[in-house]
ZAVODO-94363 format. One record per residue (C-alpha): residue in three letters; z, y, x. Coordinates in steps of 0.5 Angstrom, whole numbers, plus 500, padded with zeros to 3 digits. Example, Ala and Ser with C-alpha at 12.3 -4.5 7.8 and 13.67 -1.06 7.14 Angstrom:
# ZAVODO-94363
+-----+-----+-----+-----+
| res |  pz |  py |  px |
+-----+-----+-----+-----+
| Ala | 516 | 491 | 525 |
| Ser | 514 | 498 | 527 |
+-----+-----+-----+-----+
# end
This chain:
# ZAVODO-94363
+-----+-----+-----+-----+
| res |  pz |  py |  px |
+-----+-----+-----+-----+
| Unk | 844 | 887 | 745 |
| Unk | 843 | 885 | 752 |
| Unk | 839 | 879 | 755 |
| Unk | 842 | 872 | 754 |
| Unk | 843 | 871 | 762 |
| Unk | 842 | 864 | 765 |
| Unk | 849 | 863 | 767 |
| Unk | 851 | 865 | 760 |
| Unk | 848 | 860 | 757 |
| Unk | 850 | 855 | 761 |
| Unk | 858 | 857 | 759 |
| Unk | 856 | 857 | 751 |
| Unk | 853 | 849 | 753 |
| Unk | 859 | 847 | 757 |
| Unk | 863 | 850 | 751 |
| Unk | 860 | 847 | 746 |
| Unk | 860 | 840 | 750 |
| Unk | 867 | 840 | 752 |
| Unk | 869 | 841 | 744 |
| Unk | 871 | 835 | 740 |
| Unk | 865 | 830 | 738 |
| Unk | 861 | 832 | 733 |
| Unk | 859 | 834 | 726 |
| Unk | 864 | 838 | 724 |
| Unk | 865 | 838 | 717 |
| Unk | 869 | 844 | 712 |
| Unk | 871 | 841 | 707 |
| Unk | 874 | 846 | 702 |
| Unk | 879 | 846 | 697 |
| Unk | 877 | 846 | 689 |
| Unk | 870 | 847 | 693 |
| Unk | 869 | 839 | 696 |
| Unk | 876 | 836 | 694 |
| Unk | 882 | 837 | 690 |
| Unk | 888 | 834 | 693 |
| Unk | 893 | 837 | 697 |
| Unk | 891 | 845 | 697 |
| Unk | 889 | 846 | 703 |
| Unk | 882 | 846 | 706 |
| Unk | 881 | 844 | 713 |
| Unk | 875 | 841 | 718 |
| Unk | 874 | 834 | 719 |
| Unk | 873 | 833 | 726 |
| Unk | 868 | 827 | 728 |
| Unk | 868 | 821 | 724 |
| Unk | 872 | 821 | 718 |
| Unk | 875 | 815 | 721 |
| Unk | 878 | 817 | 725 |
| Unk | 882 | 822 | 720 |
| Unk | 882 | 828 | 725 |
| Unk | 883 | 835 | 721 |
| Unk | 883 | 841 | 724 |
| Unk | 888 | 847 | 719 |
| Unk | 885 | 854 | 720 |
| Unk | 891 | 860 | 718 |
| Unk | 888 | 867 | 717 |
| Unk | 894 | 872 | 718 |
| Unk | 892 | 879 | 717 |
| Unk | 896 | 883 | 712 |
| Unk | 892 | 889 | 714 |
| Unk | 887 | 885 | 710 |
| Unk | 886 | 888 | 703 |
| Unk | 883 | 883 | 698 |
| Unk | 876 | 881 | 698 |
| Unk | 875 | 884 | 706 |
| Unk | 876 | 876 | 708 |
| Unk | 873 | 870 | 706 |
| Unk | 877 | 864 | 709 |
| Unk | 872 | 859 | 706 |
| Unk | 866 | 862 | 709 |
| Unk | 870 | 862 | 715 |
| Unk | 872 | 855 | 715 |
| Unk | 864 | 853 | 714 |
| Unk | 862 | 858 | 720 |
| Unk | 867 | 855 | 724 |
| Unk | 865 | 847 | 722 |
| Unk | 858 | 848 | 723 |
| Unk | 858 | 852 | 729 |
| Unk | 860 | 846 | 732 |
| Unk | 852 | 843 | 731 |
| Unk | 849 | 850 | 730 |
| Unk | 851 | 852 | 737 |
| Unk | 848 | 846 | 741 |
| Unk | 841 | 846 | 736 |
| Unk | 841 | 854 | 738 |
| Unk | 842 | 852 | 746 |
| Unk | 836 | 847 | 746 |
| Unk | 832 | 851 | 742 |
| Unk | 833 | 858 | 747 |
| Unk | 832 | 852 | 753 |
| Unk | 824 | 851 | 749 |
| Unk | 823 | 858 | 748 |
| Unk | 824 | 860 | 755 |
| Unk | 820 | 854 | 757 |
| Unk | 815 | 855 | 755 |
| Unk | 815 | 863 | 756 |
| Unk | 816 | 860 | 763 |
| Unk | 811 | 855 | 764 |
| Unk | 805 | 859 | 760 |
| Unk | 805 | 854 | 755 |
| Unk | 804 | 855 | 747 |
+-----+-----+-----+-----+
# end
């Protein structure tokens, strides 16, 4: 893997700025509730009643190759877990480029 250049770095901290409000959060059928059959990501306040549906489409897929749960939990984290790995990349090379420890 290649080093994670500068300008990369900011494209994935605009991206993630651009993104709806934060926290996302999964909330998965028969896991987190058990209305409707469907699991989606609520997005921001749950307020605001915004749901984000997510469709996996692949019937070149056989069974147990996709894991739609795990998917819908990376998606809604990413959302949080992609400006706190931003930040803590800026620190590191902070302090690589200041000499501090």
């Amino acid at each position: 893997m290649t080093e994670l250049t500068n300008v990369e770095l900011d494209a994935i901290e605009r991206r993630a700025t651009y993104a709806s409000t934060a926290p996302w959060e999964a909330s998965i059928e028969g896991r987190d509730h058990n209305t409707g059959g469907d699991s989606f990501i609520w997005v921001g306040d749950h307020d605001d009643d915004l749901q984000m549906y997510i469709v996996l489409s692949c019937p070149t897929l056989g069974p147990g190759n996709h894991k739609p749960d795990a998917d819908i939990d990376f998606i809604a984290n990413a959302r949080q877990d992609v400006p706190a790995l931003v930040a803590e990349v800026r620190r590191l090379r902070g302090r690589l480029e200041g000499g501090g420890g």
